[in-house]
C-alpha positions, 0 to 999 in steps of 0.5 A, a space after each residue: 314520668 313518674 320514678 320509684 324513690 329509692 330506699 335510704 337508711 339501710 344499714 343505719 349507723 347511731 351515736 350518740 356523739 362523733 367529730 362529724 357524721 360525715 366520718 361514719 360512712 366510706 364508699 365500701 358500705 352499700 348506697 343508702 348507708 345512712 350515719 345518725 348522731 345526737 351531737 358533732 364535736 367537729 360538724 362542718 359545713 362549707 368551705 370548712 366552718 364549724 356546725 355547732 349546736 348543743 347535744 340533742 338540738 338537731 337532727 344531724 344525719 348523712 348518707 352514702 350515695 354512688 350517683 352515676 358518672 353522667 351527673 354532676 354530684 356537687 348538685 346533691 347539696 340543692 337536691 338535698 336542700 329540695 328534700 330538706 325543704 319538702 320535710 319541714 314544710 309538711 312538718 310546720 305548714 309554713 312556706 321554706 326557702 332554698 338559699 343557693 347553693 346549700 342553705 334551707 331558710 325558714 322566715 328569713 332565717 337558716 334552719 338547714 344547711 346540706 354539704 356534699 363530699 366526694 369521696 372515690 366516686 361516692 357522694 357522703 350528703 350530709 344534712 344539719 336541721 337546726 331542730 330545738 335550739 333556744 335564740 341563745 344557742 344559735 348564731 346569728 341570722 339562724 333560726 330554730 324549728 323551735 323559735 320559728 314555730 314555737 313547737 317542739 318537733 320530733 327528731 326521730 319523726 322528722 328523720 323518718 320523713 327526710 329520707 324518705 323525701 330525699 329518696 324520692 328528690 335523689 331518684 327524680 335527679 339520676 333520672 332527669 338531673 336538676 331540671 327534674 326536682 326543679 318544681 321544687 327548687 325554682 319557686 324555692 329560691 331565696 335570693 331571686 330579685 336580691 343584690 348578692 355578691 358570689 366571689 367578687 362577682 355582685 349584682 343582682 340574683 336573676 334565678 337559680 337556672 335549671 342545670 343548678 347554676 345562679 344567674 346574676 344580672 350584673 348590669 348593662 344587659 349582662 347576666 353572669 352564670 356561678 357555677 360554686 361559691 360563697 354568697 352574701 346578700 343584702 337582707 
């Protein structure tokens, strides 16, 4: 069944730099608040580590979201991995990769990353897309639009997409859950068929399920569920 997207980026809030754009919005400004910044002093990704990139390299952007008690809000950051990916496929005409639980890869690298933050019942999504970054500006095993492509992209054009994907990716989950943006996600999924590690637990990545968990084969016959945690693989 077909759902309505739902309109984010009202109102929207622009600066030029903040510690994090995940500091501009709270749960008393309406759904859909949507916070913009050219640079982050103190950008973070999971697990606290640092996102850092050079002022006007990326498109670093967060929105306010008040999902219902009936789902879970820690599968916004696949929801928004799925929207993510929506953008940059149509923006480069290249194939892009979800890395469970919160990374967008691009030719085996990570270009994106996307956190969720509970905050008195709301959801503050944040998402980071590595956008112009020379080899020499980004960390190891990341990648840029512009070194994976060679082209230079339009932040602006690129955040007017984004939004609108993740409207449409955020109305299909309140309406059927991760099961129903799961055409964008399974054939997505990056560390299918590799040997991972999630906190002790190694073995072999079966697939993301469709209620956002990963399923890792551990051997004899036994296929172990992750609900959260931090994942190596072997490239």
């Amino acid at each position: 069944m077909a759902v309505s997207a739902i309109r984010l980026g009202e109102p929207c809030i622009r600066v030029d730099s903040t510690e994090s754009t995940q500091t501009l919005l709270d749960p008393s400004q309406p759904e859909g608040a949507v916070a913009v910044a050219n640079h982050q002093t103190a950008g973070r990704g999971r697990l606290g580590r640092s996102w850092e990139a050079p002022p006007g390299t990326s498109l670093l952007v967060s929105t306010l979201l008040k999902p219902p008690s009936e789902r879970n809000p820690q599968e916004l950051s696949l929801v928004a991995g799925i929207a993510v990916a929506d953008t940059l496929e149509r923006a480069t005409g290249l194939s892009v990769q979800i890395k469970w639980p919160n990374d967008v890869m691009l030719r085996r690298q990570k270009v994106a990353g996307c956190i969720a933050e509970l905050r008195d019942g709301s959801v503050v999504l944040g998402i980071g897309v590595n956008v112009s970054q020379s080899r020499e500006e980004l960390p190891e095993r990341a990648g840029s639009l512009r070194t994976l492509t060679g082209r230079e992209l339009d932040r602006e054009s690129l955040l007017a997409q984004l939004l609108e994907d993740l409207g449409l990716r955020y109305s299909q989950w309140l309406a059927g859950g991760i099961d129903a943006v799961y055409e964008g996600l399974g054939p997505r999924d990056f560390l299918r068929g590799r040997r991972v590690s999630v906190d002790g637990t190694s073995g072999t990545a079966v697939k993301i399920a469709r209620d956002g968990a990963l399923e890792i084969d551990t051997g004899g016959h036994r296929i172990e569920r992750i609900e959260s945690g931090e994942v190596t693989y072997e490239r």
